[in-house]
Every structure is written in C-alpha cells, then in structure tokens.
PyMOL Python script that loads the backbone (N, CA, C, O; Angstrom):
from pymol import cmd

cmd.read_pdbstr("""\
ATOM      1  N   UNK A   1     108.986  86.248 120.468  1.00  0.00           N
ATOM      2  CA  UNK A   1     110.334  86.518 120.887  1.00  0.00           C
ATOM      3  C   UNK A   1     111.247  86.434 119.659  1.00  0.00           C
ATOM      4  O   UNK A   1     111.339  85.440 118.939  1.00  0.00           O
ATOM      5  N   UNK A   2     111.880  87.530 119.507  1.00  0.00           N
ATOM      6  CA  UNK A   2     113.119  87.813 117.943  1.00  0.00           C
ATOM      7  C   UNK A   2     113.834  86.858 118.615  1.00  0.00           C
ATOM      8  O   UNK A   2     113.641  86.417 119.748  1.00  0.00           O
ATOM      9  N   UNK A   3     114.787  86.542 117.708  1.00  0.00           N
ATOM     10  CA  UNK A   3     115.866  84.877 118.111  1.00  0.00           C
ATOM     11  C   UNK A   3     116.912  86.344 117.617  1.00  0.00           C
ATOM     12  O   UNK A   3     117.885  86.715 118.275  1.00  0.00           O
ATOM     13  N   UNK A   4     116.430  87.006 116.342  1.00  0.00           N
ATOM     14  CA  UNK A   4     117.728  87.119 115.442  1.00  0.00           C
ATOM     15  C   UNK A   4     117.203  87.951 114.250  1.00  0.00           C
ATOM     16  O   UNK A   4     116.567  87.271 113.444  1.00  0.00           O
ATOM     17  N   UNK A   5     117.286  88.890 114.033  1.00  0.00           N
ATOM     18  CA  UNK A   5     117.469  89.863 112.798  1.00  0.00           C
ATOM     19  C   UNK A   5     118.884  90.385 112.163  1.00  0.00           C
ATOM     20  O   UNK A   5     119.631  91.192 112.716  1.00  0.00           O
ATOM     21  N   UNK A   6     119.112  89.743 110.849  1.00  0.00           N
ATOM     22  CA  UNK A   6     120.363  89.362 110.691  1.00  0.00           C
ATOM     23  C   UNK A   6     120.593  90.153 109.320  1.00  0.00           C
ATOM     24  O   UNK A   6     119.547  90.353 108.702  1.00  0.00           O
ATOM     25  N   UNK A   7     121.908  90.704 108.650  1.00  0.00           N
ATOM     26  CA  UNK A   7     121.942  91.648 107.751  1.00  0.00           C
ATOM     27  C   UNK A   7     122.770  90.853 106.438  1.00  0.00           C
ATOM     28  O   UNK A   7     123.095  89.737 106.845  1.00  0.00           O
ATOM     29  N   UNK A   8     123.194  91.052 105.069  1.00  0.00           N
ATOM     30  CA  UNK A   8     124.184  90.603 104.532  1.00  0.00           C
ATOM     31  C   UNK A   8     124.594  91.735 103.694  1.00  0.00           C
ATOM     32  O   UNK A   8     124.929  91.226 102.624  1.00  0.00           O
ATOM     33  N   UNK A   9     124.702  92.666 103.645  1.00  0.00           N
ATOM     34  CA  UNK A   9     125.330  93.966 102.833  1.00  0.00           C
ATOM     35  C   UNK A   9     126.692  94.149 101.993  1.00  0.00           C
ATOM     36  O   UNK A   9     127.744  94.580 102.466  1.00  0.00           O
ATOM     37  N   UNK A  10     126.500  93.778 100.769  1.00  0.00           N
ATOM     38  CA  UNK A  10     127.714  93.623 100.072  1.00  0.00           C
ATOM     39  C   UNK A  10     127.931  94.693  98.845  1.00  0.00           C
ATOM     40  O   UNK A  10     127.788  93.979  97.853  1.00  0.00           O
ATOM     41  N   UNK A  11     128.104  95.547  98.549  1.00  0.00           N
ATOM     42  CA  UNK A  11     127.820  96.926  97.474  1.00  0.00           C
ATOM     43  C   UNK A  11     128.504  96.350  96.237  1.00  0.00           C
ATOM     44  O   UNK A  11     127.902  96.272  95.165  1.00  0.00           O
ATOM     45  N   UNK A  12     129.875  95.912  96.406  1.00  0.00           N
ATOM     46  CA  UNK A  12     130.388  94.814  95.078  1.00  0.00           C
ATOM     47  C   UNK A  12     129.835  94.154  94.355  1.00  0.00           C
ATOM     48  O   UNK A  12     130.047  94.063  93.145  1.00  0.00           O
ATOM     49  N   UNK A  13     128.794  93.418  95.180  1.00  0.00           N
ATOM     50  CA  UNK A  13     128.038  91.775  95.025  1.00  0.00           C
ATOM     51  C   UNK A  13     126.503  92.499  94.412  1.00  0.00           C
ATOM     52  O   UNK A  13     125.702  91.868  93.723  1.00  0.00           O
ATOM     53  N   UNK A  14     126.344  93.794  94.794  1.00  0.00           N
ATOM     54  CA  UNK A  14     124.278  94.699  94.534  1.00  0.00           C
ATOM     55  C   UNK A  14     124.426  93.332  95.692  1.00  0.00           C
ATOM     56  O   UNK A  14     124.897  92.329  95.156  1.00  0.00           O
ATOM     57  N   UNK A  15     124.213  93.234  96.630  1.00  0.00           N
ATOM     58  CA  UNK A  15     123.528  91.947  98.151  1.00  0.00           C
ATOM     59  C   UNK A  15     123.178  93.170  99.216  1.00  0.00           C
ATOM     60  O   UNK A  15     123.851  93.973  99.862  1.00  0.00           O
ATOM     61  N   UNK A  16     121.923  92.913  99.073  1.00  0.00           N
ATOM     62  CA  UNK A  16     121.657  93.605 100.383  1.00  0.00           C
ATOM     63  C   UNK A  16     120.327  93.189 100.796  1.00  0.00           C
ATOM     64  O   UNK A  16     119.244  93.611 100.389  1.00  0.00           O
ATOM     65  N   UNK A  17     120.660  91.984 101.971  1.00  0.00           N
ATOM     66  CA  UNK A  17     119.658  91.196 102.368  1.00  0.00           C
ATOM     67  C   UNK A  17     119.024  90.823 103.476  1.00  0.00           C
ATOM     68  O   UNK A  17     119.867  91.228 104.277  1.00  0.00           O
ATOM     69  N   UNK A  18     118.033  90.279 104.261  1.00  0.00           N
ATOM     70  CA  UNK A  18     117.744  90.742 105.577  1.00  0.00           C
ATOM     71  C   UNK A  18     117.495  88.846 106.086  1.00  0.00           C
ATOM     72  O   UNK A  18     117.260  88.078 105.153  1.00  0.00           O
ATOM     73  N   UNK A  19     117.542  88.456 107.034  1.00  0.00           N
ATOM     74  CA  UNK A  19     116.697  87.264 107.970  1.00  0.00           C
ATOM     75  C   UNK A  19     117.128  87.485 109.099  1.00  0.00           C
ATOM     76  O   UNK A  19     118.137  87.781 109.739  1.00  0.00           O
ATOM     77  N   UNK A  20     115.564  87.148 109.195  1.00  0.00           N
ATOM     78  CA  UNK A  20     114.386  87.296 110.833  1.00  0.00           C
ATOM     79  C   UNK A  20     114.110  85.886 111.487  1.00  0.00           C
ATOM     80  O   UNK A  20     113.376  85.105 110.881  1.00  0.00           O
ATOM     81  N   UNK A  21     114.598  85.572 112.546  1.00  0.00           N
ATOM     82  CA  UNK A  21     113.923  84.212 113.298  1.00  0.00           C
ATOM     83  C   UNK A  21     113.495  84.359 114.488  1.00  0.00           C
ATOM     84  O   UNK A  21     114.222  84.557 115.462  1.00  0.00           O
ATOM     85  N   UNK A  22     112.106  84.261 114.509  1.00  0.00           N
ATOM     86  CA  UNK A  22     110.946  84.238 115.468  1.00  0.00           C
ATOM     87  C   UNK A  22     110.806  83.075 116.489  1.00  0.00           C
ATOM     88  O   UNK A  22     111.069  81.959 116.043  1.00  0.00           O
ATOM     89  N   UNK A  23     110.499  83.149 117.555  1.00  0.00           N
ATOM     90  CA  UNK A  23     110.155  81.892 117.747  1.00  0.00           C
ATOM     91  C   UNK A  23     107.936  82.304 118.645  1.00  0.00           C
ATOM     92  O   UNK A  23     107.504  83.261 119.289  1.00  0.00           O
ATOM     93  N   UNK A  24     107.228  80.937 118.130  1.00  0.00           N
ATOM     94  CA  UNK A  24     106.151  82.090 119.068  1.00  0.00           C
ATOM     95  C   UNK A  24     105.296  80.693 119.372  1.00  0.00           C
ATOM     96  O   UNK A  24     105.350  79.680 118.673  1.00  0.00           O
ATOM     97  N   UNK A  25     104.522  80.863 120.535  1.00  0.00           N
ATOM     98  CA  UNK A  25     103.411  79.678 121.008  1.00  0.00           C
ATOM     99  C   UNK A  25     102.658  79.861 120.166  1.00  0.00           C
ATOM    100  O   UNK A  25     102.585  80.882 119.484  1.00  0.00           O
ATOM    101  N   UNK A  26     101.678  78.460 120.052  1.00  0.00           N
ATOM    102  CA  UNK A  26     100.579  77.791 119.628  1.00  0.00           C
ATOM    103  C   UNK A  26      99.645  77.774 120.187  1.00  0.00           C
ATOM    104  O   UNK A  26      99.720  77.435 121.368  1.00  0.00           O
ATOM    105  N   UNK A  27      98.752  78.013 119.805  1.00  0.00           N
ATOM    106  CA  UNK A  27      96.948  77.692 120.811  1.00  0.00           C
ATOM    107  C   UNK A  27      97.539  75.895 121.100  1.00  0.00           C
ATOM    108  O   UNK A  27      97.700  75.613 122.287  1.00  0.00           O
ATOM    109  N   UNK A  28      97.684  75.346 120.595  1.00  0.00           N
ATOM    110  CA  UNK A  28      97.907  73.853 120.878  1.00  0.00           C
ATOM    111  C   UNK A  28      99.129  73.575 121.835  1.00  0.00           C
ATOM    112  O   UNK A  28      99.232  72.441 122.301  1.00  0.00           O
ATOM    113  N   UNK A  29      99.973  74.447 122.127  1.00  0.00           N
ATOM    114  CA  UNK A  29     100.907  73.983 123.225  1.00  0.00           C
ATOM    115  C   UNK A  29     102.068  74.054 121.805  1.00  0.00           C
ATOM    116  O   UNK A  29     102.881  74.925 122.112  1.00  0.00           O
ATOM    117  N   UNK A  30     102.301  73.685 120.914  1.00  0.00           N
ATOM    118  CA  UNK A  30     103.470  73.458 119.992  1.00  0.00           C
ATOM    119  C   UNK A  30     104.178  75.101 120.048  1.00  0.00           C
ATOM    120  O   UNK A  30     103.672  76.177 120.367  1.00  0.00           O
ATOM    121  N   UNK A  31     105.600  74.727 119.574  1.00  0.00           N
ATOM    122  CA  UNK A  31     106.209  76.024 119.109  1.00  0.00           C
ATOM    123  C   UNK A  31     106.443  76.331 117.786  1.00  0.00           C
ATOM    124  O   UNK A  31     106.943  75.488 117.041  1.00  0.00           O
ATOM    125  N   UNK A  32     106.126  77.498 117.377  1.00  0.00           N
ATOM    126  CA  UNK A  32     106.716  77.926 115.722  1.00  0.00           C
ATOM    127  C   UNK A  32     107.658  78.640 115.581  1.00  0.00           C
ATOM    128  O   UNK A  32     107.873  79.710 116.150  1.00  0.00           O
ATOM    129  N   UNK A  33     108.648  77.796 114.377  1.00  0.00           N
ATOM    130  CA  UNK A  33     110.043  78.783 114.203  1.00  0.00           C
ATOM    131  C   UNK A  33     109.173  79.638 112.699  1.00  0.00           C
ATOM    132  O   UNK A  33     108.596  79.211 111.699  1.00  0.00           O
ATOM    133  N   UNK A  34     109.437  80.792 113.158  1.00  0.00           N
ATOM    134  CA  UNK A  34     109.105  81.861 111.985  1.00  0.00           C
ATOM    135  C   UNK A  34     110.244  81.925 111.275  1.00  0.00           C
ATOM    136  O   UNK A  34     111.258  82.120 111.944  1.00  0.00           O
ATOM    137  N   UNK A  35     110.418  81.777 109.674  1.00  0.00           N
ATOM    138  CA  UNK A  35     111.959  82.769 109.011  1.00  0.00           C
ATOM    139  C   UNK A  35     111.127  83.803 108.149  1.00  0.00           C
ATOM    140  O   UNK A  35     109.989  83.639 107.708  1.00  0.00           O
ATOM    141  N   UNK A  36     111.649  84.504 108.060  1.00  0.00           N
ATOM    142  CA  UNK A  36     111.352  85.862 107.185  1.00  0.00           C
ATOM    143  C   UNK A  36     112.764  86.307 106.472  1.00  0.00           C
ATOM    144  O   UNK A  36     113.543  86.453 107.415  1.00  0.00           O
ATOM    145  N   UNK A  37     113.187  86.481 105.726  1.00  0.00           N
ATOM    146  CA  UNK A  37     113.894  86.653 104.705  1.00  0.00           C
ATOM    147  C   UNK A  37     113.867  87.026 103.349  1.00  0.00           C
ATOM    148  O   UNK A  37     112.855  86.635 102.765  1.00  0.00           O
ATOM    149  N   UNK A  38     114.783  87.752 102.575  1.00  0.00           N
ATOM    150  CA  UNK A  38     114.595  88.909 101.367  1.00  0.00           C
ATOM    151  C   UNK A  38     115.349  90.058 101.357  1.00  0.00           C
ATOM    152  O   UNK A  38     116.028  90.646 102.198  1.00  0.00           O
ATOM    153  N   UNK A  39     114.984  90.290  99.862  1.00  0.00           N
ATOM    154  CA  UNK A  39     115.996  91.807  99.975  1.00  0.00           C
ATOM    155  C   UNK A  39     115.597  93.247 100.731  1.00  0.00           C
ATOM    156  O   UNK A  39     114.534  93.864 100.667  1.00  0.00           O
ATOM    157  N   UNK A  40     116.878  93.584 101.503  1.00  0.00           N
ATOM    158  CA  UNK A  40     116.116  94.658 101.831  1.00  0.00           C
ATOM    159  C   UNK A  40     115.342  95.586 100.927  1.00  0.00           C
ATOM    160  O   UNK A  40     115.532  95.736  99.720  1.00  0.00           O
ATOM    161  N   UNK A  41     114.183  96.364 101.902  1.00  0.00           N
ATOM    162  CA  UNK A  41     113.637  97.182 101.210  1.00  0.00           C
ATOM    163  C   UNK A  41     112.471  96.516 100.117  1.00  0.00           C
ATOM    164  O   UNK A  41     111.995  97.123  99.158  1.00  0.00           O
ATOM    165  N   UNK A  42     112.194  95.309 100.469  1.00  0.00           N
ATOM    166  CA  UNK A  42     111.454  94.162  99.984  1.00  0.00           C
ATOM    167  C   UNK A  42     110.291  93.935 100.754  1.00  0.00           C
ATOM    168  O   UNK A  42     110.410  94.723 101.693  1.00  0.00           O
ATOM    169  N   UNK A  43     108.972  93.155 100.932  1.00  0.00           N
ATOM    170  CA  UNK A  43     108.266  92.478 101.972  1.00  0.00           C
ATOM    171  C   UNK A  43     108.984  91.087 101.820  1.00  0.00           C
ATOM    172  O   UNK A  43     108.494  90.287 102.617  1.00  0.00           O
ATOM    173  N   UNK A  44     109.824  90.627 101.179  1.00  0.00           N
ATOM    174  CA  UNK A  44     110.326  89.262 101.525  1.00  0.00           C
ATOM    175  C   UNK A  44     108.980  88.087 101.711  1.00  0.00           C
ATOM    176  O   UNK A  44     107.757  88.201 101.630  1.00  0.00           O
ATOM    177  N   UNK A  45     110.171  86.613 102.078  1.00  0.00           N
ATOM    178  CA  UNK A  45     109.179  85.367 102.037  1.00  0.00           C
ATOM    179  C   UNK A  45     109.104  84.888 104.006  1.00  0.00           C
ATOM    180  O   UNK A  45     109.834  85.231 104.936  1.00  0.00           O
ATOM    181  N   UNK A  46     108.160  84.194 103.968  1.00  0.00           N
ATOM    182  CA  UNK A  46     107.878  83.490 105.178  1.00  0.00           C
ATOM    183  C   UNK A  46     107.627  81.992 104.889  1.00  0.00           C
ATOM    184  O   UNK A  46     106.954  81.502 103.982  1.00  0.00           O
ATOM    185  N   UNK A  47     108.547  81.184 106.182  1.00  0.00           N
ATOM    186  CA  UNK A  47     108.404  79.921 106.356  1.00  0.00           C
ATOM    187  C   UNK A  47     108.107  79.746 107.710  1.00  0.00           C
ATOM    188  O   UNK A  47     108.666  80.319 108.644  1.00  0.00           O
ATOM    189  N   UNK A  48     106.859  78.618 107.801  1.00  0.00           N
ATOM    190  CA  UNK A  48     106.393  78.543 109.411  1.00  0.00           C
ATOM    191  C   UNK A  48     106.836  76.886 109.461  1.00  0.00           C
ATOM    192  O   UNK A  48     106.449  76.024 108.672  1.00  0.00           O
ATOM    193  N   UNK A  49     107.583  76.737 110.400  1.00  0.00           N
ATOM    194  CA  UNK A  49     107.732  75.428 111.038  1.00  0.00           C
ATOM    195  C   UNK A  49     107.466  75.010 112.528  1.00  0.00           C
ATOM    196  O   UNK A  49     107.853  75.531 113.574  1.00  0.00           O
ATOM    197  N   UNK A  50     106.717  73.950 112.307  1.00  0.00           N
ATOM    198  CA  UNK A  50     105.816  73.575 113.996  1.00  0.00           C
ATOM    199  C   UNK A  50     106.928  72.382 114.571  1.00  0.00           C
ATOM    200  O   UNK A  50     107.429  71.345 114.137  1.00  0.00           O
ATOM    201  N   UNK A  51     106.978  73.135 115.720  1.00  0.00           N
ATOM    202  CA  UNK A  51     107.607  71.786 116.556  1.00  0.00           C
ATOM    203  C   UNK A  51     106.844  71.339 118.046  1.00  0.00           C
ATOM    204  O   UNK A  51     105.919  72.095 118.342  1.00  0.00           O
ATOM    205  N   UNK A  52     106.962  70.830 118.487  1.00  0.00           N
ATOM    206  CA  UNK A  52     106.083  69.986 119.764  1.00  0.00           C
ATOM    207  C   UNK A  52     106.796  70.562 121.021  1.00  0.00           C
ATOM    208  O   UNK A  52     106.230  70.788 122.091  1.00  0.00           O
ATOM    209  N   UNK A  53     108.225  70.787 120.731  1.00  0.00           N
ATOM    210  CA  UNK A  53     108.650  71.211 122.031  1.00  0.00           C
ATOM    211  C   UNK A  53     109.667  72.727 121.951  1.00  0.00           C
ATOM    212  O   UNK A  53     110.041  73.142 120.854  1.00  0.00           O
ATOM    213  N   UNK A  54     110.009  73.401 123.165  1.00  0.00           N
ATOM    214  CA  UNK A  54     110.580  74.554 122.961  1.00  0.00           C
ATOM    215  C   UNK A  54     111.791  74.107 122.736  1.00  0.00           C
ATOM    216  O   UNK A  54     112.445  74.783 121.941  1.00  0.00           O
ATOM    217  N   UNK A  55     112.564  72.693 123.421  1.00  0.00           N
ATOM    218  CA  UNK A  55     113.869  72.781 123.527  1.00  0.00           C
ATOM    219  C   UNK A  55     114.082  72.526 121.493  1.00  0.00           C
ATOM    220  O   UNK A  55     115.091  72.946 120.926  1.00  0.00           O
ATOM    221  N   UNK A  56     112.891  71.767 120.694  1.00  0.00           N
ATOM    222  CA  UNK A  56     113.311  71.646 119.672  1.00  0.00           C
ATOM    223  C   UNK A  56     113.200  72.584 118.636  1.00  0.00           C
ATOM    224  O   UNK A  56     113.696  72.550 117.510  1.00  0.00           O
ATOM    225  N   UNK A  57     112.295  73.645 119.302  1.00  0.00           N
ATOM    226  CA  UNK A  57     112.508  75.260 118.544  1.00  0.00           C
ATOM    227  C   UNK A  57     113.305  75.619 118.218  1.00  0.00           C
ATOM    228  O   UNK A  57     113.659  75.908 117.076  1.00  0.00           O
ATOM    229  N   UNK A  58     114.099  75.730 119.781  1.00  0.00           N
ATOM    230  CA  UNK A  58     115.255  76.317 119.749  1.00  0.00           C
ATOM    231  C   UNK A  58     116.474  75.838 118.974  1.00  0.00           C
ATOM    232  O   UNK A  58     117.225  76.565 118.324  1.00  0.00           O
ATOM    233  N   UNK A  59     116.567  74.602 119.117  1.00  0.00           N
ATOM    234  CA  UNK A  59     117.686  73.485 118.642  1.00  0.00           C
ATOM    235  C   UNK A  59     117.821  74.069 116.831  1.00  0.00           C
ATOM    236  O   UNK A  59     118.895  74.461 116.373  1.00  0.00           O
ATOM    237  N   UNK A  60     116.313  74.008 115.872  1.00  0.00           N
ATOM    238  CA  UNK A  60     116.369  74.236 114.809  1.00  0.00           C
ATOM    239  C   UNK A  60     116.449  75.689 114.271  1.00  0.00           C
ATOM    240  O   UNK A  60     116.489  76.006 113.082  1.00  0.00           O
ATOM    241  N   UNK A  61     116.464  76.400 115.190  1.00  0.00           N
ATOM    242  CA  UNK A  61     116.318  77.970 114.927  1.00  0.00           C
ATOM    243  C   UNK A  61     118.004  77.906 115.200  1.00  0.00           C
ATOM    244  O   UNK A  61     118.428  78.308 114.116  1.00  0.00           O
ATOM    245  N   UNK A  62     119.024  77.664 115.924  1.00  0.00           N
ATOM    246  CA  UNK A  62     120.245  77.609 116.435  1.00  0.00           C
ATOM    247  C   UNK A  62     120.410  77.455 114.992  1.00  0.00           C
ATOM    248  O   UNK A  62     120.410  78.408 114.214  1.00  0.00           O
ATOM    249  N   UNK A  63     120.596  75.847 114.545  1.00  0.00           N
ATOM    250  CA  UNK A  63     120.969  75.332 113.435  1.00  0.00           C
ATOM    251  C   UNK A  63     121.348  76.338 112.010  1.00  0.00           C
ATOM    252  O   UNK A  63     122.329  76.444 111.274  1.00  0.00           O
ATOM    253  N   UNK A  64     120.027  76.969 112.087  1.00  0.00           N
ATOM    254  CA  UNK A  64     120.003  78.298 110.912  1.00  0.00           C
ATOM    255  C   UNK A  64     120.602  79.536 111.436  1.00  0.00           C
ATOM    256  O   UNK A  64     121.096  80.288 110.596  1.00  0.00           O
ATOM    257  N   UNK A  65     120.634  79.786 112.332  1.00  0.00           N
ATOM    258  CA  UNK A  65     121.632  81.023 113.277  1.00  0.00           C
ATOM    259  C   UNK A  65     122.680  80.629 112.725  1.00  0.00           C
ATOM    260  O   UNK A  65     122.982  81.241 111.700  1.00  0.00           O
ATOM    261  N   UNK A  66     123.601  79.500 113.174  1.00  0.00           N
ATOM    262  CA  UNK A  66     124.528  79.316 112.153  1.00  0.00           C
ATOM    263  C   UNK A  66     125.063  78.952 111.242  1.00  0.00           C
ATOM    264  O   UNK A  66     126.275  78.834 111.067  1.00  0.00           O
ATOM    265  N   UNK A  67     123.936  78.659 110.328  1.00  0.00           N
ATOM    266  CA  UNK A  67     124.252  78.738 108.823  1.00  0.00           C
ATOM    267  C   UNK A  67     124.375  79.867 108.448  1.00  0.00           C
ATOM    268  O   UNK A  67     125.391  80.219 107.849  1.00  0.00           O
ATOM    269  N   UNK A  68     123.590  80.513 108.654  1.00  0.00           N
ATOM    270  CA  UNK A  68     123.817  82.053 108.268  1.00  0.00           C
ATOM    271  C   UNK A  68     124.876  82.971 108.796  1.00  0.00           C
ATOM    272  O   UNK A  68     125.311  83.940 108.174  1.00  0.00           O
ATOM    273  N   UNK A  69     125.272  82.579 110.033  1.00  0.00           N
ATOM    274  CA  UNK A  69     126.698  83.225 110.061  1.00  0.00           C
ATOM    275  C   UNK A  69     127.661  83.068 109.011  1.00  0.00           C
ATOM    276  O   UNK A  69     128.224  83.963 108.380  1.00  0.00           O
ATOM    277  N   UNK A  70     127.815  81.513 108.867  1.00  0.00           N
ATOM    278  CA  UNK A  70     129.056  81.295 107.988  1.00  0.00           C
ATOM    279  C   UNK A  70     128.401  81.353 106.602  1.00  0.00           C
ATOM    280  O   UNK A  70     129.148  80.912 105.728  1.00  0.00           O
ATOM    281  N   UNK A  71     127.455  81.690 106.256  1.00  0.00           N
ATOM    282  CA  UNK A  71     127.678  82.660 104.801  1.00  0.00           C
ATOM    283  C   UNK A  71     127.720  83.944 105.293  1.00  0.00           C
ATOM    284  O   UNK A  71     127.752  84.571 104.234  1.00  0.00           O
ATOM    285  N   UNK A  72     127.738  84.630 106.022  1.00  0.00           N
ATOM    286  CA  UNK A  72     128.251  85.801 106.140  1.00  0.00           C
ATOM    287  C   UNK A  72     127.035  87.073 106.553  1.00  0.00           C
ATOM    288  O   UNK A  72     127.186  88.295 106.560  1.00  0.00           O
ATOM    289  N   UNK A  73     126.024  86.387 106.822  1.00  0.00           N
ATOM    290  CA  UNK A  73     125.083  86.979 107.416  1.00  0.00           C
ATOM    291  C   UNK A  73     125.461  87.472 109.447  1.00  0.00           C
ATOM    292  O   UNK A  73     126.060  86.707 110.203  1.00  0.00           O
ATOM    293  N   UNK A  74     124.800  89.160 109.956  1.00  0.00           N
ATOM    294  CA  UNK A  74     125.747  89.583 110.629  1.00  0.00           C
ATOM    295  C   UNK A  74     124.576  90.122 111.560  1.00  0.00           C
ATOM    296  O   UNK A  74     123.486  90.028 110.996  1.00  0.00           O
ATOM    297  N   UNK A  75     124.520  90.630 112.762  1.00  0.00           N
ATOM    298  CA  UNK A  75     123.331  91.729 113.490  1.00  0.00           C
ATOM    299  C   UNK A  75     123.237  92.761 112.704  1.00  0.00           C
ATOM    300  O   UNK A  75     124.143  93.409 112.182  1.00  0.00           O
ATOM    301  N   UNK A  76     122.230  92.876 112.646  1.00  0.00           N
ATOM    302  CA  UNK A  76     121.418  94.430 112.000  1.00  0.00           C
ATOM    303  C   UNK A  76     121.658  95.506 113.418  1.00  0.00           C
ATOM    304  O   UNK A  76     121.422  95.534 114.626  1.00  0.00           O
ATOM    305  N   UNK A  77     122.174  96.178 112.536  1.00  0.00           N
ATOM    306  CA  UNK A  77     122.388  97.417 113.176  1.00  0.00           C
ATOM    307  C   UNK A  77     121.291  98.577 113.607  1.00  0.00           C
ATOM    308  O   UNK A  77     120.947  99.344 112.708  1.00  0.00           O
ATOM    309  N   UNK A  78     120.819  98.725 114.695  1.00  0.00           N
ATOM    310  CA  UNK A  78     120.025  99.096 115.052  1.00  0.00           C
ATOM    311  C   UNK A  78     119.550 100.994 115.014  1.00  0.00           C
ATOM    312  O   UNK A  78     118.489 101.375 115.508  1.00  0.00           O
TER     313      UNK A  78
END
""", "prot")
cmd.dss("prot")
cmd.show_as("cartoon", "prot")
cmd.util.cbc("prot")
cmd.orient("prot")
C-alpha cells in the first residue's frame, strides 16, 4: 500500500527530487515502512524499517509525511 509519492521540483535550485513511502506485511506478522528516495530520473536509495505493529507503521511513516512537507516536498502529479 503507497502511503505517499511525493515531488520537490525547483529549476533555480537544478532540485528535482522524488520520495516514496510504502507500507507492506511480513511473513512474521511485523510491518515494513519502505522509503525510496532520489533524484528524479535516478534508481535512487532504499530504507527498510520493521515495526511489530500497524498502528506503529503508520505513526512513523506520518512522522516523515511531515517532514517532508515542511521542506517543501508536494504530490506527484500524476
């Protein structure tokens, strides 16, 4: 399940950057927050973080939802 594919496009700045937050089950019952992030037009990096429960998936995937707003990260335009 996508949480969030998020854009930062700045032509002033050369910024033109992408993050992805996943969330997906475990053979073990745990949840993983996926980030994917990089420049567009890049394969970019991946970070996998395990949590035990969904409500704390969600809680830490939120957290980075809005960090990245307030640097200025936005929805990708489809």
């Amino acid at each position: 399940m996508v949480l969030a594919h998020l854009h930062r496009i700045d032509p002033n700045a050369n910024m033109a950057r992408f993050y992805c937050i996943d969330l997906a089950p475990t053979l073990f019952g745990d949840v993983t927050v996926l980030r994917h992030w990089g420049r567009l037009g890049t394969q970019g990096r991946t970070h996998l973080e395990t949590w035990p429960s969904t409500g704390e998936a969600k809680a830490s995937a939120n957290r980075t939802l809005q960090q990245k707003s307030r640097r200025g990260y936005r929805p990708a335009e489809r």
